[in-house]
Each structure stands twice: as structure tokens, then as C-alpha cells.
C-alpha positions in Angstrom: 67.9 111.2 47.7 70.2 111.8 50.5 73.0 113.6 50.4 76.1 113.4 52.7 77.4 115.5 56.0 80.9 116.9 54.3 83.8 116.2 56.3 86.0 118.5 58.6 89.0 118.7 58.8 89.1 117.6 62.0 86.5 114.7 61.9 89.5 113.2 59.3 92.1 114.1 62.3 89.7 112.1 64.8 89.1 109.5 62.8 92.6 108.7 62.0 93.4 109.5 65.5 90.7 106.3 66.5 92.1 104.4 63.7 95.9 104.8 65.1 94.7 103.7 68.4 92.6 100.5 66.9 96.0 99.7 65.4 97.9 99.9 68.4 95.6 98.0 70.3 95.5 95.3 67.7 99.7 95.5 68.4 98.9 94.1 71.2 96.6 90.9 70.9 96.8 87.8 68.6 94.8 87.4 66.1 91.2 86.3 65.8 90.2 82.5 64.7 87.9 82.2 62.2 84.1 83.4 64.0 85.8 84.3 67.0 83.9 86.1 69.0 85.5 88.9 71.7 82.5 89.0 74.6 84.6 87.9 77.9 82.8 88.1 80.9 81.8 91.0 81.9 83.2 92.9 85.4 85.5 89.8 85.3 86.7 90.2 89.0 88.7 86.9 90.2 89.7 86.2 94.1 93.4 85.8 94.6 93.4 85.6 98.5 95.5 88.5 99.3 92.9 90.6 96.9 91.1 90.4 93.7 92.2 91.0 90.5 89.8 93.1 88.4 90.3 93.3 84.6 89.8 96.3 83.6 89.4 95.5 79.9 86.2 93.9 81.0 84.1 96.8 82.8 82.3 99.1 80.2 82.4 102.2 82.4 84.8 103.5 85.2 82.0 103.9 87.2 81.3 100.2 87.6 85.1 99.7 88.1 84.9 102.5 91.1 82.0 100.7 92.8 83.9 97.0 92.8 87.2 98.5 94.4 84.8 99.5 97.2 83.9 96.3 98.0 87.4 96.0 98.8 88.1 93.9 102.0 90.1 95.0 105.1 93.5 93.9 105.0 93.6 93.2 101.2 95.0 94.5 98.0 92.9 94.7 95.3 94.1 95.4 91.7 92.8 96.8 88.6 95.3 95.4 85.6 94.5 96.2 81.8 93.8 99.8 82.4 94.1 101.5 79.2 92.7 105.1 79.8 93.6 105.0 83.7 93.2 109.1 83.8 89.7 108.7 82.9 89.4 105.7 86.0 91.6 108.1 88.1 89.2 111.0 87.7 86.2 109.3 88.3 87.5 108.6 91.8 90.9 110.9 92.5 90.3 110.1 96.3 89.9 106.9 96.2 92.3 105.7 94.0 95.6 105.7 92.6 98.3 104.9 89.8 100.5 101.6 90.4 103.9 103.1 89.8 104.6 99.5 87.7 105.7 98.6 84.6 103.7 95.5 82.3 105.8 93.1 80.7 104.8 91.0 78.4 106.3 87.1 77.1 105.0 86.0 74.0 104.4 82.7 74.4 105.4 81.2 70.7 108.5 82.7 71.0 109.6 81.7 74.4 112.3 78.7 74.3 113.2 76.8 77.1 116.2 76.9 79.4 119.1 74.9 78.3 119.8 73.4 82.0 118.0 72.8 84.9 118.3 74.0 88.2 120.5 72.4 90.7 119.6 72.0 94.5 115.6 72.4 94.4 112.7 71.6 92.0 109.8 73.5 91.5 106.4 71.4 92.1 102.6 72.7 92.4 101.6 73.4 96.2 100.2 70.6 97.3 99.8 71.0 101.6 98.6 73.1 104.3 102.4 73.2 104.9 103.0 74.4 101.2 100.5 76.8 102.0 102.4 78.2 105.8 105.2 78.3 104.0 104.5 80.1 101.3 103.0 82.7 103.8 106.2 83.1 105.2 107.6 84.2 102.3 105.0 86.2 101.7 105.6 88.2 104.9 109.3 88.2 104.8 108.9 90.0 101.9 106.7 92.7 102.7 103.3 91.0 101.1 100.0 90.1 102.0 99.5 86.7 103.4 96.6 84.6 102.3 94.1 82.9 104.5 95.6 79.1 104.2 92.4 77.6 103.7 92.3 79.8 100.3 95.1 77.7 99.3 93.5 74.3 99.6 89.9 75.0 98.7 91.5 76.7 95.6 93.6 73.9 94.8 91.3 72.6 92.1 90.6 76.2 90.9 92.0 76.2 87.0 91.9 79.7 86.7 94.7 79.8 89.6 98.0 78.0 89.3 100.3 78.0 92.5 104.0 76.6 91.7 106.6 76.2 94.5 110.7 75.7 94.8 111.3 72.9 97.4 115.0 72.5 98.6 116.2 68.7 97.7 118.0 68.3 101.1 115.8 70.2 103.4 112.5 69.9 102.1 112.2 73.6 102.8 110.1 75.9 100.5 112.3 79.0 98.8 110.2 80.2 96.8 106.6 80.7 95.1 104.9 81.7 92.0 101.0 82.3 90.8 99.9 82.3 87.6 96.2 82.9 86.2 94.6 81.4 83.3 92.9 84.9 81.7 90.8 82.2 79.7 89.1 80.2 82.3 89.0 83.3 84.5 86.9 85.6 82.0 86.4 83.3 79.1 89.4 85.8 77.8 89.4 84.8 73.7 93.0 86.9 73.6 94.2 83.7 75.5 95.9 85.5 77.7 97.8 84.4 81.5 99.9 86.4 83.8 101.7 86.2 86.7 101.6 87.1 90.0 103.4 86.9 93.9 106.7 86.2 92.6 108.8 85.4 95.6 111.8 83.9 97.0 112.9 83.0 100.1 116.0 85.8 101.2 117.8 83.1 103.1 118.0 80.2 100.6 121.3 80.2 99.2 120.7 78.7 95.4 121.0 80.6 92.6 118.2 80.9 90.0 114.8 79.8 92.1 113.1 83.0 90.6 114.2 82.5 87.1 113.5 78.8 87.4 109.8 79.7 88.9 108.8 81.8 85.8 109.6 79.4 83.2 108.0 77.0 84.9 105.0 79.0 85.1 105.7 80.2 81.1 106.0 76.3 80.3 102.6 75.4 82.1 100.8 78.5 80.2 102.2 77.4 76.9 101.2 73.9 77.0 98.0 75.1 77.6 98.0 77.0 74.8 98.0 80.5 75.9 99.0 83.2 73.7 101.3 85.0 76.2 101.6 85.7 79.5 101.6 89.5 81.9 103.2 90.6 84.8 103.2 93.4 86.3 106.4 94.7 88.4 107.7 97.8 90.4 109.4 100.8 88.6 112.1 100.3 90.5 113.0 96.4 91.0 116.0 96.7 89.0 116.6 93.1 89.7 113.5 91.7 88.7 113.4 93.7 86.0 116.9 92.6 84.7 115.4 88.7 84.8 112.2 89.4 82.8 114.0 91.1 80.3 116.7 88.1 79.8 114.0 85.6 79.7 112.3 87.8 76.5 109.5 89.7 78.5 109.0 93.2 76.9 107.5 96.5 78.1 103.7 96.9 76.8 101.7 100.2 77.4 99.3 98.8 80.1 98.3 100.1 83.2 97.3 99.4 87.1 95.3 100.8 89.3 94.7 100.6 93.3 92.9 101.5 95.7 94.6 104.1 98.6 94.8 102.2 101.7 96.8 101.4 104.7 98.6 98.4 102.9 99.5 100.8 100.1 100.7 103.7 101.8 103.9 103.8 100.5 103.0 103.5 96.5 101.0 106.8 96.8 102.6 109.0 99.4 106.3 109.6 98.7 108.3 109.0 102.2 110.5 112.3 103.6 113.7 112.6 101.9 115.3 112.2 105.2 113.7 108.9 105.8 115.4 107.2 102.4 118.2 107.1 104.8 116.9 105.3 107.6 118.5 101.6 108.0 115.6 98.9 108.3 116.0 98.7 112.4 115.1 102.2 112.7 112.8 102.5 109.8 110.4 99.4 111.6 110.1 101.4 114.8 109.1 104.5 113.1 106.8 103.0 110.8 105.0 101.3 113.4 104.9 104.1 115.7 103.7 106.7 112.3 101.2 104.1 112.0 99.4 104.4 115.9 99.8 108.2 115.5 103.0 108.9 117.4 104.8 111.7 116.9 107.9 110.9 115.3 111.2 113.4 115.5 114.2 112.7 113.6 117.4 113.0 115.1 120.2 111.7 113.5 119.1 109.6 110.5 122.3 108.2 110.1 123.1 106.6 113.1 119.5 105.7 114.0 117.9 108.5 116.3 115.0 109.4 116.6 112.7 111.2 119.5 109.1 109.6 120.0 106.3 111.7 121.4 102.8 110.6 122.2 100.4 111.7 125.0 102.6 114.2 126.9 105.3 111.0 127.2 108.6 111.6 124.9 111.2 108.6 124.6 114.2 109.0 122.8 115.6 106.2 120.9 118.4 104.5 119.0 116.6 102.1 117.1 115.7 99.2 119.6 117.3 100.9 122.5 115.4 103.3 124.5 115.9 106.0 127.8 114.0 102.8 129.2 117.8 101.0 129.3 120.0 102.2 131.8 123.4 103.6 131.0 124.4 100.5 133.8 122.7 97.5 132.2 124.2 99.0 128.9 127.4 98.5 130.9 127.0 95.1 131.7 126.2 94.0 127.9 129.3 96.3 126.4 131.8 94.1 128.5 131.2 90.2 127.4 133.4 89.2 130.6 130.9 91.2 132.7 127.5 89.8 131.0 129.4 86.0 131.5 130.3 86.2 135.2 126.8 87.9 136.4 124.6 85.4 134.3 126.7 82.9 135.5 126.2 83.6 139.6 122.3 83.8 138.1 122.3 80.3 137.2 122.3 80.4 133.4 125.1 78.1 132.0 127.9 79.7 130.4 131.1 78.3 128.3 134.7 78.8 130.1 136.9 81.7 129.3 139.7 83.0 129.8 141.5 86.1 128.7 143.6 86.5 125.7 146.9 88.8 127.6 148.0 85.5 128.9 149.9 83.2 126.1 150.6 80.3 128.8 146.9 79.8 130.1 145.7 80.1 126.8 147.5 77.7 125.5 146.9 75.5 128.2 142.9 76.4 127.4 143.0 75.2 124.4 144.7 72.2 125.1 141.9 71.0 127.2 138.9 72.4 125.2 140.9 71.5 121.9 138.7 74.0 120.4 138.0 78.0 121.2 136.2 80.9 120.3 138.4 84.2 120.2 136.1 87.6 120.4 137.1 91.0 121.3 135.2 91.6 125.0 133.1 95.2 123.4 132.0 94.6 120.2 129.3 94.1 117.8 127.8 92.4 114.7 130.4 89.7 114.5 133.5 91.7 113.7 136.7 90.3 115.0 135.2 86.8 116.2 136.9 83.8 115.0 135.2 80.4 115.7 136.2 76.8 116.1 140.0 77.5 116.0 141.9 74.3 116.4 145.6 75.3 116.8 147.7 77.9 118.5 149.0 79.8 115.0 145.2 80.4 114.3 144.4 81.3 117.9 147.1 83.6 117.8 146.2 84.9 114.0 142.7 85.4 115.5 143.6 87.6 119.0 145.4 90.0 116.6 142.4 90.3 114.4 140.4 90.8 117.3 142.7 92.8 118.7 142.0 95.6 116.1 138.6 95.9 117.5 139.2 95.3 121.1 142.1 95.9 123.0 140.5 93.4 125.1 140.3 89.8 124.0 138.7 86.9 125.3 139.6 82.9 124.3 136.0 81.1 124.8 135.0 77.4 124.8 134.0 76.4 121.5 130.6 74.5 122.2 128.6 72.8 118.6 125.0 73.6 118.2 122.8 75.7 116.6 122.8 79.4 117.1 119.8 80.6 118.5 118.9 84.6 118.9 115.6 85.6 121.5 114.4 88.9 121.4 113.2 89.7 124.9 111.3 93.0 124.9 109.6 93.7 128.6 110.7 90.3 129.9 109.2 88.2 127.9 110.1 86.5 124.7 108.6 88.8 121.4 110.8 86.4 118.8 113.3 83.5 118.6 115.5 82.3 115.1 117.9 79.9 114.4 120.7 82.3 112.7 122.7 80.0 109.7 125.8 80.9 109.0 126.7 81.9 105.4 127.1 79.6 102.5 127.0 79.4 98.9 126.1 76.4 96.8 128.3 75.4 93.9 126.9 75.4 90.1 129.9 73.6 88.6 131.2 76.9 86.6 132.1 79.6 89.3 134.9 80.1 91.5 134.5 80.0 95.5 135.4 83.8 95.2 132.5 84.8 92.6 130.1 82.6 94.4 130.6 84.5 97.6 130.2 87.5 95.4 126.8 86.2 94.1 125.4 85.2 97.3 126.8 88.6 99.2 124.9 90.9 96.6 122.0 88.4 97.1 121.8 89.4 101.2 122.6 93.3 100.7 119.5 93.7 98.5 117.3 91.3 100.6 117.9 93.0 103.8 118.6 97.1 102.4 122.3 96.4 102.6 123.0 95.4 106.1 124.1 91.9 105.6 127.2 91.3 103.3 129.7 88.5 103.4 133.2 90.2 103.8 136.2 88.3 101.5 138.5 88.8 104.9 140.9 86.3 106.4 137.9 84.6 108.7 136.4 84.2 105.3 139.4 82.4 104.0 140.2 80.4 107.0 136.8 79.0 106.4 136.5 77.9 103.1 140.2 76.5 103.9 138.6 74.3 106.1 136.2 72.9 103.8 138.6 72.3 101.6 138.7 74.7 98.9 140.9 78.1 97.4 138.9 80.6 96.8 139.8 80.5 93.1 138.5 76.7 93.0 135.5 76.3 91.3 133.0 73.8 93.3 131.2 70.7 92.1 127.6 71.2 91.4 125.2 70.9 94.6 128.4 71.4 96.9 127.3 73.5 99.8 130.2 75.7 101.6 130.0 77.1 104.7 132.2 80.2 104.2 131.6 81.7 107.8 131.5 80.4 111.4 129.7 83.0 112.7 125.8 83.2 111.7 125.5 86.9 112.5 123.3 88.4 110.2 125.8 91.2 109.6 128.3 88.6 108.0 125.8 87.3 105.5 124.3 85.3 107.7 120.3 83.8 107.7 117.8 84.0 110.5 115.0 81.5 110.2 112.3 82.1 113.3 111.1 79.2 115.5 109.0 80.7 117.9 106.6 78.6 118.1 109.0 75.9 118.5 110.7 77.4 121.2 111.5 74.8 124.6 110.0 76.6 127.6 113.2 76.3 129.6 115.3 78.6 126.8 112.5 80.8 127.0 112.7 81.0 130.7 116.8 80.8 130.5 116.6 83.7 128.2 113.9 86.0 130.6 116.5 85.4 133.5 119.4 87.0 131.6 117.3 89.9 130.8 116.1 90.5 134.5 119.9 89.8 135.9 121.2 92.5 133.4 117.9 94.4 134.2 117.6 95.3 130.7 113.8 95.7 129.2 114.8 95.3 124.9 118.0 92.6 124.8 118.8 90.1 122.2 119.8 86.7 123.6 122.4 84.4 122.1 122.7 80.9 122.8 123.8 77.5 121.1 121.3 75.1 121.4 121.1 71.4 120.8 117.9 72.5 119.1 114.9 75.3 119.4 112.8 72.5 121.2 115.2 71.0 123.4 115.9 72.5 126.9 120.3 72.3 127.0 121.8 75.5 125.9 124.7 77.5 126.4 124.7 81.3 126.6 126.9 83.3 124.3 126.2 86.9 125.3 123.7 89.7 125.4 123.0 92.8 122.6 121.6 95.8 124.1 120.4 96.8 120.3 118.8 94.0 118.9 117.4 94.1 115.2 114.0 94.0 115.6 113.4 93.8 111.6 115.2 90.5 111.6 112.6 88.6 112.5 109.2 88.8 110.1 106.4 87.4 111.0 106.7 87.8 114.5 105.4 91.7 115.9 108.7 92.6 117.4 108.2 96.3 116.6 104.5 96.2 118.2 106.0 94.8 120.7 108.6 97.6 121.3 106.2 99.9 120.9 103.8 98.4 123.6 106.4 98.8 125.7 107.0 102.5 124.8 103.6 103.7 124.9 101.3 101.1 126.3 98.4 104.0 125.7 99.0 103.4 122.5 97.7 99.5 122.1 94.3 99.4 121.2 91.6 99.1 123.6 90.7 95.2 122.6 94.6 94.8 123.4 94.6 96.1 126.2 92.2 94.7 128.0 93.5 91.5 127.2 96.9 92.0 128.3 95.2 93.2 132.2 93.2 89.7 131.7 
């Protein structure tokens, strides 16, 4: 006869304890078929292209999970998602690893219902190109991800554990905007039935509203007709934005964790930036970071206005976010006074529009009569403010000089030429960028005014770019939706695109799209001459162009402080930098460059 251990006290407390968290495990997955059987894969690791995603549900020690991240590969971001215990993975490996701050959200499939309308302007379409697959890479890098090796793209295409979902724009064919989802059941033979998603990202310069939300329930509709349970994301702590669009769509917080590995890539997740460095705008902050990350010294001078002191091998530069000791206080001169800029480029050889100044009523009158349309700009000025283009008659050419006027007390009338506005960053004589800047517009959706529209769209730019672009509701604002025919209380047909703006600067809610590798050799060499004229080493160039791969152009003027973050993918900072410190290229570099 056997007899049994009595019970403790606190073997009942344990055992209830492991019965609580059974239970609360259970919350969260649907229940079992009949002879179901829960044996995924084990170590189920899948390849996403910018990094693997390892489910931790599947490794049976943290141990084995610790030994997979370090097969992580340079350059990529591998994750750890379903992490139930992640102080027990955490202390197996406290310097290597680290807590995603992220939340997990979680869409029940059955109870998802579909949108009642679809969106206007794009579809959303599986990739289906090497294009696609660019494209989508852009995005990617615009928004501060890892791209993907486009070949993983196409050789995955057949892959159906990896879904890949696009927004195309109806009129341009552009892509504005991307989504990945993965099957949790072909991945790891998951019997929860399980999805999630992944790389949600839209384009910050297309102007439609709703590509992300349209995105996600596509990706929700193709997991549901597959017949997956639900479907997992995980997203920052602090994307209030995103946040705010899982939530309407029925996603719902679920105790799950992430985990990552410390690396370069994610720096910032695990190592809270200075206070004062919060306050840095985005042209400052992309110097510093660049320079932090060769090991320059890095003094902060005034955060405000963009200061900072660089120091690296007994050389110290002081800066103003793209402007450096390097300029002179002369070529910073020549750029402050447009008049100046115009008639030295000019005597160079560089074609320039006619202009005349804005004191004399009679000559501009007559200006305008013979160029039937001008440009009125104060002559020192910056970001767009106080420019008025493609004025037609004298009581908005006079309107416009006393705008301008508040700027200025110098005012030029210019020759309104057509084209496309093209911006070349020239760092060190020789062309580090070049992007088409689009003026801002908003698309109609058949139920807001002109006036909330703009709205929309301006709160759309100021999060995309950290709050430097915003569309002002000013009288150049009004002029121009005037002009295409609207009040700003009218509410636009569907699909109808306004241009609310003349300007494109990025300041005025512009978009900057880059075509550097589009770029005619003759604007690039148009461009290099105004910067040696001015004999200026960091400019921006403007000029309107028939288009980025034709050779006519017309200059505009000349920024001393260009915005080198503007202009993702292209290295503008490392190019800065370069310039700065050469010392501080790497060796590989640097041997090239004297080859």
C-alpha cells in the first residue's frame, strides 16, 4: 500500500499559480479540433530579408534561442516574437540582448468585418516586379528600415509562408505603400493557425488618405480566407498613429513580448538618446548621428537653432547643421542676396530667368506685360516664405510684393518659367543628391471640405518629417486653391487632386522624390558651376527643369543650408562628413576615392 506526500500549503499556492497561467495562456489561443495535436516545428526560424523572425514559442530553452540570434547577419534585424517569460531569455544573455519596447496586438479573425468602402486613388495588389521590389525598398529607407536584398523578393515570390501586398497609385503607377504578412501555419506547421504582420509602410509623399488602413485589411482579408484564426503585429510604444488605426480596425493589446539582439541597427531601442538631443531638428540630428557613429566627438551648442561643435583628430569644425567654418562668411553673402547669386551665375554662363526689382511700379508692370507671368520673392529669405508663383495680374502682383514685403524689404519680380522643380545637393563640388520637389496637394474623398483636407494632409507631413513640413492656410494658400477652382469650404469630388501651393518647398508641405540616378549630366555639371562661382563647398541648387533627364534648365537660386535629411537613400550626411573629416572614411573608402 502506498500512501500519499500530504500537501503544503504552498504546493496548493503553486499549483493554482500554474493553473492561473494555463488559463491565461489558453485566453489566448483558439481551441483545439478534435486529435489536434500542438508539435509545431521546433526552433521555427523563418527568413524575412531584412532579418529572421524567430518564434519563440517554438524553442524549448533560452539557451537554444541565445545561440540562433548569434547567427544573426551584419546589417540585419533579427526578432524573437512570442516571448512569454522574456526575463528568463534576457538573463540568459543581458549583453547580448534586449527588450523591444513594443506593444502586440492582436485581430481576431472571426470577428473582423470588412470596410464598408473602398479606397479611392490606388489599389493594393501583391508585388509582382523587380520594380515592386526597388520600390518597396525606397520606402523602406525613407522610413528609417532595413532594406531587403531585391532578389529576396522575387525568389520568395512563390514562398506561402510570406505574403507581400503593395498600394499602387491609379494615375502614376507609383508604389505608396507596402505590407508583409506570414502564414504562422506554413511557416512552423503553427496548429493555433496563427498570421501576423509585418513592415507596414507608406510612402510620406503620397498624398491619399487611408493606404495604411487599406493595406491591413487587405492583408486581414487574405489571412481570413485562408482560414487563419487571427493575426499579430507587433508596433512601437510610442506610434500613436499606428496605434490609433489598429485599434479602430478591432486589434487588441495581448501580453506578448519581443526580443532583439543589441546592434548598430538598434541603437536607438536600447540606449535612451541625451535629453538635449530630443530637441534636435532632423537636419541637425543626421549630421550628428552620422558623425557619433565614426566616433567623432560631438559638442552641443545650441540645440535649438542647430549648433553643434565637431571634433575628431586634433581638427574641430563648428556647424549649423549643413553649414560649416568650411563656407565663407562671403559665399554666404552671395547666396543671402538672390539679386547677387542671379547676376554672378549669370556672367558664369548658367542660364537665369529675367528680373527686375519690385520698388519700381512702372517697369514692373511693364515686366509683366511681356512675361504675362512672374514670380514675386523677397531677395533674403528662406524656406518659401513670402514667394508667390505664377501671378497673372497686377492686383495679385501687387498683393504678393506686400506679402513679401513682410519678409524682405527687398523684393524681386522674376520670370515665371513651367517645369519641374529640381533641388541638387552639391557637397565638395560634386553632386551627393538630386529630387524633384512636388508641390503640395490633397486628394478629394467626396465628404471633406478643401479646408479639412489641407488639414489632413498638413498633420500627415509634420509627423512624416518631425514637424518641419506643414501646409500654412495663408493667403498664397487661398490664391491657389482659387485658381483651381474651389473655396476652401467646398467639398471636392472624389479622386480630384488640388494643388494648394505653387511653391514645392518642403517647408510648405511640399514632397521631394530623388532622381539621382536619372540625373542629365549637363544639370549636374550646370549645378557644380554655380557652386564653384559662389565658391561655396555644401549648397543646394534649385532649378526648373523640363525634366531630371533632359539637359534645359533654368536656375532659381542657391541655399547655403541645405537639408541634407531630405533626401533618403542617397548618403548626403556621409557625404558631409567626408568632407569634414576625410580621416574619418574608412580605409577601403579611401583608397578608392585617391583611385
Amino acid at each position: 500500500m502506498t500512501s500519499e506526500r500530504p500537501r503544503r500549503p504552498q504546493d496548493s499556492k503553486e499549483a493554482s499559480g500554474h493553473r492561473m497561467r494555463r488559463m491565461r495562456e489558453a485566453s489566448l489561443k483558439p481551441p483545439l479540433s478534435h486529435g489536434e495535436d500542438r508539435r509545431p516545428k521546433a526552433d521555427a526560424v523563418l527568413d524575412c530579408g531584412w532579418g529572421r523572425l524567430l518564434f519563440g514559442q517554438t524553442f524549448a530553452e533560452p539557451e537554444d534561442l541565445v545561440r540562433c540570434f548569434r547567427a544573426e547577419g551584419p546589417g540585419r534585424r533579427d526578432i524573437a516574437f512570442y516571448i512569454r517569460d522574456p526575463h528568463v531569455v534576457l538573463a540568459t544573455a543581458p549583453q547580448e540582448l534586449f527588450l523591444d519596447p513594443s506593444h502586440t496586438y492582436r485581430l481576431e479573425l472571426a470577428t473582423y468585418r470588412a470596410a464598408g468602402e473602398q479606397p479611392r486613388g490606388f489599389f493594393v495588389r501583391r508585388l509582382s516586379s523587380a520594380q515592386d521590389a526597388a520600390e518597396v525598398n525606397r520606402i523602406y529607407v525613407s522610413r528609417g528600415m532595413v532594406p531587403v536584398n531585391p532578389d529576396f523578393f522575387w525568389n520568395n515570390r512563390d514562398n506561402r509562408a510570406i505574403t507581400y501586398f503593395v498600394a499602387e497609385d491609379q494615375a502614376s503607377g507609383a508604389i505608396i505603400g507596402t505590407v508583409t504578412g506570414v502564414s504562422h501555419q506554413i511557416a512552423f506547421d503553427d496548429c493555433e493557425r496563427g498570421s501576423s504582420l509585418w513592415c507596414l509602410a507608406v510612402d510620406a509623399q503620397a498624398a491619399q488618405p487611408g493606404i495604411g488602413e487599406a493595406l491591413v485589411r487587405r492583408l486581414v482579408e487574405h489571412f481570413q480566407t485562408r482560414g487563419a484564426a487571427y493575426l499579430d503585429l507587433s508596433v512601437i510604444h510610442d506610434n500613436e498613429q499606428a496605434i490609433a488605426l489598429y485599434e479602430k480596425l478591432g486589434f487588441s493589446r495581448v501580453p506578448m513580448f519581443a526580443v532583439k539582439r543589441k546592434n548598430e541597427i538598434n541603437e536607438r531601442l536600447f540606449t535612451a538618446p541625451a535629453a538635449e538631443d530630443q530637441d534636435l531638428n532632423p537636419y541637425a540630428r543626421i549630421v550628428i548621428d552620422e558623425a557619433r557613429r565614426r566616433g567623432i566627438g560631438v559638442d552641443l551648442i545650441d540645440v535649438e537653432a542647430g549648433f553643434f561643435r565637431l571634433t575628431y583628430g586634433g581638427r574641430s569644425i563648428a556647424c549649423r547643421e549643413s553649414l560649416s567654418e568650411l563656407t565663407s562668411a562671403v559665399a554666404m553673402s552671395i547666396c543671402d542676396d538672390k539679386r547677387v547669386t542671379r547676376r554672378l551665375v549669370e556672367a558664369a554662363g548658367v542660364t537665369v530667368p529675367a528680373q527686375v526689382d519690385a520698388g519700381d511700379e512702372k517697369a514692373v508692370r511693364g515686366f509683366l506685360d511681356r512675361h504675362s507671368s512672374v514670380v514675386v520673392k523677397p531677395v533674403r529669405g528662406e524656406q518659401g516664405k513670402g514667394v508667390a508663383v505664377d501671378l497673372r495680374d497686377w492686383p495679385q502682383v501687387q498683393r504678393a510684393i506686400e506679402d513679401a514685403g513682410r519678409y524682405c524689404d527687398q523684393v524681386v519680380v522674376e520670370q515665371f518659367v513651367s517645369g519641374v522643380d529640381l533641388r541638387l545637393v552639391v557637397v565638395d563640388y560634386r553632386i551627393a543628391a538630386a529630387a524633384i520637389r512636388v508641390p503640395a496637394m490633397v486628394t478629394g474623398n467626396g465628404r471633406s471640405s478643401v479646408r479639412e483636407l489641407i488639414a489632413h494632409q498638413s498633420r500627415r507631413r509634420a509627423a512624416a518629417t518631425g514637424g518641419e513640413s506643414k501646409i500654412p492656410l495663408d493667403a498664397e494658400t487661398e490664391r491657389c486653391v482659387a485658381d483651381a477652382g474651389y473655396r476652401l469650404d467646398a467639398i471636392p469630388a472624389a479622386d480630384a487632386r488640388i494643388i494648394i501651393r505653387k511653391t514645392a518647398n518642403l517647408h510648405t508641405g511640399g514632397t521631394i522624390h530623388d532622381v539621382t540616378d536619372r540625373l542629365h549630366p549637363d544639370l549636374a555639371e550646370a549645378a557644380i558651376r554655380v557652386a564653384r562661382t559662389i565658391d561655396i563647398p555644401v549648397t543646394g541648387i534649385d532649378f526648373i527643369v523640363a525634366a531630371p533627364e533632359r539637359p534645359e534648365y533654368w536656375f532659381i537660386e542657391a541655399n547655403e543650408r541645405p537639408g541634407l535629411a531630405n533626401h533618403e537613400p542617397q548618403p548626403t550626411a556621409e557625404r558631409f562628413i567626408d568632407l569634414l573629416f576625410p580621416q574619418s572614411r574608412p580605409v577601403a573608402m579611401r583608397a578608392e576615392t585617391r583611385g
